[in-house]
C-alpha positions in Angstrom: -19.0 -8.7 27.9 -21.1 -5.7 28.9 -22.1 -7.5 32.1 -18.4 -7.3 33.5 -18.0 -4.4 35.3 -14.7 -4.1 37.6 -13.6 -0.8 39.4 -11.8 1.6 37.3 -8.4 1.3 39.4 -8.5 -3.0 38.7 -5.3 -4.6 37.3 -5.2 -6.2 33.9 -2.1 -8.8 32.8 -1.0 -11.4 31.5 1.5 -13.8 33.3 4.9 -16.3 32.3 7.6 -18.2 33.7 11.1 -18.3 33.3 12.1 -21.4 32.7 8.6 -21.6 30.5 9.6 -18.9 28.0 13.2 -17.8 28.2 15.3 -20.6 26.7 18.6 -19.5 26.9 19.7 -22.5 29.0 23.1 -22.5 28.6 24.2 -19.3 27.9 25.8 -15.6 29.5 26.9 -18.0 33.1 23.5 -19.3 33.6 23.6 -22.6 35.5 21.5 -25.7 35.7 18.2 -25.6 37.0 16.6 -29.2 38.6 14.2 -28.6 35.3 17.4 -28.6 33.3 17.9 -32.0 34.5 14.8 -33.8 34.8 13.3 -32.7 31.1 17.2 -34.4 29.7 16.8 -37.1 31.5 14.3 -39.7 28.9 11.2 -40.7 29.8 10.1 -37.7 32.2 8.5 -35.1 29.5 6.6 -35.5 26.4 8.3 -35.9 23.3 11.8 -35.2 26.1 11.1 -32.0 25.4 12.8 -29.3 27.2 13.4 -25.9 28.2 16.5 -25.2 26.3 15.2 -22.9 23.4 11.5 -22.6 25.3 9.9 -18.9 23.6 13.3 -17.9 23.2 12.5 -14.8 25.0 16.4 -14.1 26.5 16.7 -12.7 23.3 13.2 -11.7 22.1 12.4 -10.0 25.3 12.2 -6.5 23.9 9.5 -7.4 21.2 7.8 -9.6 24.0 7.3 -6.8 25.8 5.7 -4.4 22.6 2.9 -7.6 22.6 2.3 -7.4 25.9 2.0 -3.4 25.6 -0.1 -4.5 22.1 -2.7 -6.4 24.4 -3.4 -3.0 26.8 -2.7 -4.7 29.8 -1.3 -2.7 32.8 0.6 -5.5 34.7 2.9 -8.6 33.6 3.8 -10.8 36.0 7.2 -12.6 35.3 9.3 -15.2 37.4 13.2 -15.1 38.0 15.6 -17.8 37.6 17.7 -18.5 40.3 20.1 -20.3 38.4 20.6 -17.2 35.7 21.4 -14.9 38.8 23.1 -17.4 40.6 24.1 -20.1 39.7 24.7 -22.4 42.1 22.0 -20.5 44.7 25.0 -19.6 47.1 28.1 -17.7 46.7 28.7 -16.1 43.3 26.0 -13.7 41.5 26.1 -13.5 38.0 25.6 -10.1 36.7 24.7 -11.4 33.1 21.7 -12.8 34.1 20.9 -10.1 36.6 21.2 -7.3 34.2 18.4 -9.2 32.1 16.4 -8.7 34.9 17.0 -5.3 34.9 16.6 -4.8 31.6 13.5 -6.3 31.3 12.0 -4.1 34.5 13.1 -1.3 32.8 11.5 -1.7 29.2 8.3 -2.5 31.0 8.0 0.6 32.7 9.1 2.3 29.7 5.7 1.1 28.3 3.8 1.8 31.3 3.7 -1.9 32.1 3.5 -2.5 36.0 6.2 -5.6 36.3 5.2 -8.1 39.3 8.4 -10.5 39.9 8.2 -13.9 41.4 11.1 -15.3 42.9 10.9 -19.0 42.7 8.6 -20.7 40.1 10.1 -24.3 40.4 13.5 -23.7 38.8 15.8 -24.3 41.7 19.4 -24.4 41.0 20.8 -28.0 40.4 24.1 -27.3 42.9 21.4 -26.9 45.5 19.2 -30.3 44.7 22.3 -32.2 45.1 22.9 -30.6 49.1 19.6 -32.0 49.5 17.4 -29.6 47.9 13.9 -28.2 49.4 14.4 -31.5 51.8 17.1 -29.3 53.3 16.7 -26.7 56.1 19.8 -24.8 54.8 18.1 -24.2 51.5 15.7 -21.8 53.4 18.4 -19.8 54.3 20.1 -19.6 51.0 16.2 -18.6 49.7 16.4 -15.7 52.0 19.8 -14.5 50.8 18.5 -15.0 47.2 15.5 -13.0 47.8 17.3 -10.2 49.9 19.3 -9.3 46.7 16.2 -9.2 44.3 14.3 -7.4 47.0 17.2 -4.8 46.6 17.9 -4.9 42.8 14.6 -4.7 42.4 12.5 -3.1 44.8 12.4 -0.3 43.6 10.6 -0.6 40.4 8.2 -3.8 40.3 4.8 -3.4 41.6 5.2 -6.5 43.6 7.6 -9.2 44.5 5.7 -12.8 45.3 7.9 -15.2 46.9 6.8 -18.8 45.9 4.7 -19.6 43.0 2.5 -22.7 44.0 4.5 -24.4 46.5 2.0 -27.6 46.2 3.2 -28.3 42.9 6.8 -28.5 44.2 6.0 -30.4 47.4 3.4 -33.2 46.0 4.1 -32.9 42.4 7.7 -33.2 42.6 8.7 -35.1 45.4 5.1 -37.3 46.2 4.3 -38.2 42.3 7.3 -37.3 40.8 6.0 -36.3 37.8 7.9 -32.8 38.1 11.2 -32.3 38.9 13.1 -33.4 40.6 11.1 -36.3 40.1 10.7 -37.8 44.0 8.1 -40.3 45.1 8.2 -39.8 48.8 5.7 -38.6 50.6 7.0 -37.9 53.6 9.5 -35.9 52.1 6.8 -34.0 50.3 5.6 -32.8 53.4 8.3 -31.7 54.8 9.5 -30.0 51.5 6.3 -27.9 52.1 6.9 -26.8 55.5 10.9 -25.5 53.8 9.0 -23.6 51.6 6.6 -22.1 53.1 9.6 -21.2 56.2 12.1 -20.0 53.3 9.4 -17.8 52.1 8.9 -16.1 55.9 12.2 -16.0 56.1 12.6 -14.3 52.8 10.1 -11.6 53.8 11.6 -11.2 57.1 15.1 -10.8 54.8 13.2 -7.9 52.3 11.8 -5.8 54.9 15.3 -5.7 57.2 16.8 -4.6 53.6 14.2 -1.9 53.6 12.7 -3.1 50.4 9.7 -1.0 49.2 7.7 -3.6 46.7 4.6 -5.2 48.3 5.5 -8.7 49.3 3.2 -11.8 49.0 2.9 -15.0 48.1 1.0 -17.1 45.3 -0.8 -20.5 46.1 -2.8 -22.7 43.7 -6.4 -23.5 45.0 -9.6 -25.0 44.2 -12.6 -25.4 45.8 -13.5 -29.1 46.8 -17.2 -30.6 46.0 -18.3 -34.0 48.2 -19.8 -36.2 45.1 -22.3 -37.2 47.5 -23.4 -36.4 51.3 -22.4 -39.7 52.0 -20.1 -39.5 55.4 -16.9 -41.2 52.9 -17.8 -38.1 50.5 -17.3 -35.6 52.9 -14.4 -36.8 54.9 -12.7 -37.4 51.4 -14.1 -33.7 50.6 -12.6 -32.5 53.6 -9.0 -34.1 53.2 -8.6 -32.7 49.4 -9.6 -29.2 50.8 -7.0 -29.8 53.9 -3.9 -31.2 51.7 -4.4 -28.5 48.8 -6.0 -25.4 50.4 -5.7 -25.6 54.2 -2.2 -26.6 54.4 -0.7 -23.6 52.9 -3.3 -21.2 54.1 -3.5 -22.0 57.6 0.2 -21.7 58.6 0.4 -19.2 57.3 -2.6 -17.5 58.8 -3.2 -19.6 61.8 0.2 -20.7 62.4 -0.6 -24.9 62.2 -1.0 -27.4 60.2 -4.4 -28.7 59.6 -6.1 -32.1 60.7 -8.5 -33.6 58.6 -9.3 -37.5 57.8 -6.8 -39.3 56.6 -3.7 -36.8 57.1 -1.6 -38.9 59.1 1.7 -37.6 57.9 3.4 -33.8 59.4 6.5 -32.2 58.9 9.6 -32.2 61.2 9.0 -28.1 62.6 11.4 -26.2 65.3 10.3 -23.9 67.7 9.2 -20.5 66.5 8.7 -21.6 62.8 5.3 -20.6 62.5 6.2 -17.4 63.7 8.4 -17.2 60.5 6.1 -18.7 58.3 3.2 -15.9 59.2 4.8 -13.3 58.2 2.0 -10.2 57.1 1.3 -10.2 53.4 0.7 -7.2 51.5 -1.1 -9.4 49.2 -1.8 -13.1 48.3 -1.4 -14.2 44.7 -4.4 -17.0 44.3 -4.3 -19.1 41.1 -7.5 -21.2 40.4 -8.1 -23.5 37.3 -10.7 -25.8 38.2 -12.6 -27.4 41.1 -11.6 -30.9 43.1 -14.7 -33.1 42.6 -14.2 -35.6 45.8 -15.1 -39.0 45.7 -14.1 -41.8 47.6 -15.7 -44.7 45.3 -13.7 -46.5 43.2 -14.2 -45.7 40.4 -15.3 -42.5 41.1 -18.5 -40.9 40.9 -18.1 -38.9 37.5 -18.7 -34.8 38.0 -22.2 -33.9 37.0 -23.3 -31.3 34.3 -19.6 -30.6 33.0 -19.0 -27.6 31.4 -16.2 -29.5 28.7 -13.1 -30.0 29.9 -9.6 -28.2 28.6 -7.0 -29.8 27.0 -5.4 -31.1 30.0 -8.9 -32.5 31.3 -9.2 -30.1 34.1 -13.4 -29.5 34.3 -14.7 -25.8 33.5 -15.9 -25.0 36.5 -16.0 -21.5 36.6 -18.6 -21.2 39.9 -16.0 -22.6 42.2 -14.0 -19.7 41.6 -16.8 -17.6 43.6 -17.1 -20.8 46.5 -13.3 -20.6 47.0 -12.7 -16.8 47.4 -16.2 -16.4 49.8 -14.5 -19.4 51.5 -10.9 -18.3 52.3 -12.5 -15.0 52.8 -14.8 -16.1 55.9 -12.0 -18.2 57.5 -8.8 -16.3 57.3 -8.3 -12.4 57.9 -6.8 -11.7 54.2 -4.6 -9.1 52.3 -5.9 -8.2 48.9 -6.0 -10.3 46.2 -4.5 -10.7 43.1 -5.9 -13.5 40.7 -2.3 -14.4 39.9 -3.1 -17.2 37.1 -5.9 -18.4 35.1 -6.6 -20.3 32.0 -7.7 -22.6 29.1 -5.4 -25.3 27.7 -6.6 -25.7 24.3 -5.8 -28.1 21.1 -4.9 -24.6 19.0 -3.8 -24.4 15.3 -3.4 -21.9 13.3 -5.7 -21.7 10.2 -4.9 -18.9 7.5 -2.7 -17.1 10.0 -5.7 -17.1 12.6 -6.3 -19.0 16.1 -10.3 -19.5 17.0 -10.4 -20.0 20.1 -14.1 -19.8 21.4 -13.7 -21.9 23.8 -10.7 -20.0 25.8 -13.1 -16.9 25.8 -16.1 -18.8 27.0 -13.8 -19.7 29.8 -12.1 -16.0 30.5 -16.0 -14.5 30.3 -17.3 -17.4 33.0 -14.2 -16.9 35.4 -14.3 -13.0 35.8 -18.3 -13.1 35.9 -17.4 -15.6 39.2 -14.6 -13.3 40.2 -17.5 -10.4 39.5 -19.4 -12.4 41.9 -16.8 -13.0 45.1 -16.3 -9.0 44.5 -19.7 -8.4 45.0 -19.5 -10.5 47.7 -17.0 -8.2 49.8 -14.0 -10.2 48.6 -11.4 -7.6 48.0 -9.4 -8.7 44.6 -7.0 -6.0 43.0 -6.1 -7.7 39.5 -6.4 -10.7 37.4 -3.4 -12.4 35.4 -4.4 -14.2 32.6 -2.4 -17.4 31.9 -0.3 -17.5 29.8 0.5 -15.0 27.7 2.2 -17.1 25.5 1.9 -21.5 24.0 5.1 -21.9 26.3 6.8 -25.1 27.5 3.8 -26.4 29.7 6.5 -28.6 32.3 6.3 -32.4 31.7 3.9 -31.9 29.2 6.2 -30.4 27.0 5.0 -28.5 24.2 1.7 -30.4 23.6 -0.1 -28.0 25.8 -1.0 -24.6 24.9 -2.1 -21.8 27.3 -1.3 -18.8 25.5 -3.3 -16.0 24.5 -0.3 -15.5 21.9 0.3 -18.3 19.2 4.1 -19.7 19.3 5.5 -21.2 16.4 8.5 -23.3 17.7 9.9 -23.8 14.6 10.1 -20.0 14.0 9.1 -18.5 17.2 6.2 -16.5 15.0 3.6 -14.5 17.7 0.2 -14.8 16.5 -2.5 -13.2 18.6 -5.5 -15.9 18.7 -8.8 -14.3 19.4 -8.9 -14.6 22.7 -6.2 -11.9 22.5 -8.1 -9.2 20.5 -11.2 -10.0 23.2 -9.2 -9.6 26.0 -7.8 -6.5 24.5 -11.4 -5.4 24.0 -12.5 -6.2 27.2 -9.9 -4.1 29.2 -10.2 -1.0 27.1 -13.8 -1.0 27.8 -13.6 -1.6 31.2 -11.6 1.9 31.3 
């Protein structure tokens, strides 16, 4: 631990979801999310679990916060859902929900806790999904709106507002596999589900700054750098097609304003004249959340990775190194805003024992990831903070509650808070990096 050194100004949190933690489903006019939906509907989650109940943190938010003040972070980052402030994502708000949000700002910043808001982490309202959902252009503009009245409600107390969370997950996982809601398997819709996100988040931007909103705006994408298995030409081209699907075809219409070619991508998105001029809107910062690398290999079956570092509980590879190869990466081929590491974490098989969680292995993990984030620093890369995820065992999507990512222990049955050990080090670790 005395090896990590980070500059004196560097942000420290932890980050959630909404419809991971709140619970709360049906109460105070909150409406259905496509979530609400898919994990009722059997065979589509673990166990059918669901978000209804989740960390109950509606109603436990104000203790929730006193852990997250209890861990000496400076900066919890937090999504909103739609459906809570309104819900049927057009026409009428509802102030219930809205005044959570509030709420919840406010008691943050009562503890000197720098709130960072994300707009939309996968929960879109189910009135929406049945107009045709992220498949629909309208649904960019009712984004906009959306965002516009957060931006204002808002603005003027989080630290940042982030406009998508992962937009790969809802574009490939939820309408090319279907194993996320709403549960689609088409890819052609995928892709153009991707291109309506990424142009509802320009034109959410475009919608905050008119308003005059004050809050840095961004954007937060899921990445990973891609190793070839072998230097064999199928390797590479395989390589280079995982690195355009995932990486490239977020990054680059964004900052390049196209959509990339690589082997294999035969399939583009229907886009109207000046959308890419939307879509590259300036960032004040980009939200980057890395797990693991992509090991490309285009045998079947594939050539196993090499010298794995274990795997977590959702059989992701530790692979702490790409961390450095993806930020020198983007860094070289894009002109980039600062950087927040917006997620990052260790699913592990956790129990408690005696009131305790040892969790070595979720430490080993934290330690390797910021020594590679030390690294791309060193390196010129210019990252402002790192989120650790999650700060609670929370409803991990259709894995239900098998999965936990927490640095907090959950009891479901109770909803009991437990700080595992990776808490207390992480606690350690920022007070003595100040």
């Amino acid at each position: 631990m005395s090896d990590l050194k980070f500059p004196p100004d560097f942000s420290w949190g932890v980050a959630t979801s909404a419809y991971q933690i709140e619970g709360a489903a049906n109460e105070d006019g909150r409406g259905p999310s496509i979530w609400d939906t898919f994990s009722h509907t059997p065979g589509k989650t673990i166990n059918g679990d669901t978000g209804d109940v989740a960390c109950d943190h509606y109603h436990r938010y104000e203790q929730d916060v006193d852990v997250i003040a209890g861990l000496g972070v400076d900066a919890y980052r937090f999504s909103i859902a739609w459906p809570r402030v309104q819900p049927d994502g057009k026409g009428a708000w509802n102030e219930k929900g809205l005044a959570f949000y509030d709420k919840l700002v406010d008691r943050l910043l009562t503890k000197g806790i720098k709130p960072h808001a994300t707009l939309y982490h996968w929960d879109l309202p189910q009135a929406l999904q049945e107009q045709g959902g992220w498949g629909s252009r309208d649904t960019t503009d009712r984004f906009a709106e959306y965002a516009d009245v957060m931006g204002r409600r808002l603005g003027d107390r989080v630290a940042t507002i982030c406009t998508h969370n992962e937009p790969w997950c809802t574009a490939y996982l939820g309408n090319h596999t279907g194993q996320f809601a709403p549960g689609f398997q088409d890819p052609k819709l995928a892709i153009q589900v991707a291109h309506h996100l990424l142009l509802s988040h320009g034109k959410a931007l475009q919608a905050m700054r008119a308003s005059g909103v004050k809050a840095p705006l961004g954007i937060v994408l899921n990445q990973s750098s891609v190793t070839p298995a072998t230097n064999s030409q199928a390797d590479l081209e395989c390589a280079q097609r995982h690195y355009a699907s995932f990486v490239r075809w977020y990054m680059d219409p964004i900052f390049l304003k196209s959509y990339p070619k690589a082997p294999g991508i035969s399939i583009y998105p229907e886009v109207h004249e000046n959308d890419f001029n939307v879509i590259a809107q300036p960032l004040d910062f980009l939200g980057i959340n890395y797990y693991t690398r992509i090991w490309a290999s285009a045998a079947v079956p594939p050539v196993p990775a090499p010298n794995v570092l274990g795997v977590n509980d959702m059989g992701w590879e530790n692979h702490p190194q790409g961390l450095t190869e993806l930020l020198t990466q983007i860094n070289r081929d894009y002109d980039l805003p600062p950087i927040f590491i917006t997620e990052n974490g260790y699913a592990g098989a956790d129990s408690l024992d005696q009131g305790q969680v040892h969790d070595v292995e979720r430490i080993t993990y934290v330690r390797t990831h910021l020594e590679a984030l030390q690294k791309a620093m060193e390196a010129g890369v210019d990252v402002r903070g790192y989120f650790y995820w999650s700060l609670f065992d929370n409803y991990e999507w259709n894995s239900g509650y098998a999965k936990r990512f927490g640095l907090v222990h959950v009891d479901y049955d109770n909803q009991q808070r437990t700080l595992k050990d990776s808490a207390v080090w992480y606690r350690d670790l920022i007070r003595k990096g100040r």
